[in-house]
N, C-alpha and C positions, 0 to 999 in steps of 0.2 A: 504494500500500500504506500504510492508515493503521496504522499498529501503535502501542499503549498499552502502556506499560510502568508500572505500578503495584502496592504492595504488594499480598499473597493476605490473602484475609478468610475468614470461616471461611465463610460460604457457598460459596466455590473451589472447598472442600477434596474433592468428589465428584468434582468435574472434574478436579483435580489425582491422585486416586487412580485414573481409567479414564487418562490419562496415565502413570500408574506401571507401571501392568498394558502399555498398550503399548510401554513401554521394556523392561521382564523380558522381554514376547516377540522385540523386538529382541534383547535378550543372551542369547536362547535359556535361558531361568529363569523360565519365568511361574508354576510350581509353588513357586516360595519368596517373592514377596508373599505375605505370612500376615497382615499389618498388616486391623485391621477399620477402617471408616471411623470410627466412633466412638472406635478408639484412636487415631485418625490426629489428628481435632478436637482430644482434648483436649492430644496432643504439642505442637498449635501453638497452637489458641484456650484451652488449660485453665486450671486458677490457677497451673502453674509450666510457662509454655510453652517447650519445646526449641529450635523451629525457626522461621524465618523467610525467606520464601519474596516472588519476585520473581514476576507472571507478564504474559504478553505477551496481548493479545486485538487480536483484531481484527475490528469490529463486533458487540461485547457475545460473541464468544467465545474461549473459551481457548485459543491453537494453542499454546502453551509456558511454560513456568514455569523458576525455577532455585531451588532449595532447600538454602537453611543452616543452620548452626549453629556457636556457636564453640567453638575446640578449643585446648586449653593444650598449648602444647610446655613440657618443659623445658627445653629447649636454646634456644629460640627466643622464648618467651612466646605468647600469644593470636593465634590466626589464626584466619582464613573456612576453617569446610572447607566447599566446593562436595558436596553430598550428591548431588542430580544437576540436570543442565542437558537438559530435554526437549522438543523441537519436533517436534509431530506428524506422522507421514510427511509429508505433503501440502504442509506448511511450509515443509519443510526448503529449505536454499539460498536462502532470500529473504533473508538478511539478520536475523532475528530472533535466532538463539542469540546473534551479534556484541554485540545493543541490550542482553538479556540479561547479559551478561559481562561488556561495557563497564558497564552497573549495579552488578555486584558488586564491582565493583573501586572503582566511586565510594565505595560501602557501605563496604570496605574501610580506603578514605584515610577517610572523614568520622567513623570509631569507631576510627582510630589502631590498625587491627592489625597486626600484624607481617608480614603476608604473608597467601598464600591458597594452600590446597593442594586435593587431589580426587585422585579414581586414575580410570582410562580404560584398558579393556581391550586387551591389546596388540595384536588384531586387528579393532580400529577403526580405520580407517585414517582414516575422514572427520574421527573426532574429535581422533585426533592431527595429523592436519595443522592444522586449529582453531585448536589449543590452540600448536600452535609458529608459527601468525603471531602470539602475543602471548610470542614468544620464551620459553615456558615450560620449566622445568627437568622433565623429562619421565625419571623414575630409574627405574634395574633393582634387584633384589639385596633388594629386600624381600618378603616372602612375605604374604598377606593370614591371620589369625586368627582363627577365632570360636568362641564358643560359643552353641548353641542354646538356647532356653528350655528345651525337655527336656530339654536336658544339665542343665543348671543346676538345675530340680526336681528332677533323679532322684542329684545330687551328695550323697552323707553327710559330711558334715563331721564 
């Protein structure tokens, strides 16, 4: 198994979006990717890019990615949040999400962040076991938040 781990470029970024669509159908959500590919480019390749993205290939293709951005605690300062970590069914278990992680965490020490967080649905079982051989603080008791674009339009201030 030759696996590459190298940064995403904006050519990726197609592949990385049929990727995203098969993680929503894994988390049973494939109806809330709304993301277009062109909003997707300019979040990572634009003139004020978001995100920064790790991905795995093997033989010029893409079996997995892991996708960042940095997030200010108060309490804490600047951390990696992990947005997602995706290895194509077929992948899985070979050891790639590890090469993956083990990367973000390099990322992590080499820009002096504070830490790295990410959330993982309580009824992953595969990804929380993962995530606690890297002895991960794995918390309850917070609730997720959002607001949608249409809330947000249709809001009178």
């Amino acid at each position: 198994m030759d696996v590459k781990i190298r940064v995403a470029k904006k050519d990726d970024c197609a592949r990385l979006l049929d990727l995203v669509h098969e993680l929503a159908l894994f988390e049973r959500a494939p109806e809330e990717v709304t993301v277009s590919l062109q909003e997707f480019e300019e979040a990572g390749f634009g003139a004020k890019p978001v995100w920064k993205a790790f991905v795995a290939s093997m033989d010029g293709l893409i079996v997995g990615f892991a996708l960042y951005y940095i997030r200010y605690s108060t309490w804490k300062g600047q951390r990696l949040y992990l947005e997602d970590l995706i290895i194509t069914e077929a992948f899985r278990g070979q050891g790639i999400g590890k090469l993956l992680f083990d990367r973000l965490i390099q990322e992590a020490q080499e820009l002096g962040f504070n830490g790295m967080t990410w959330q993982v649905l309580d009824w992953n079982e595969p990804a929380i076991k993962f995530y606690k051989k890297y002895e991960a603080n794995i918390e309850t008791g917070w609730l997720n938040a959002a607001l949608s674009k249409e809330q947000i339009l249709a809001y009178e201030v």
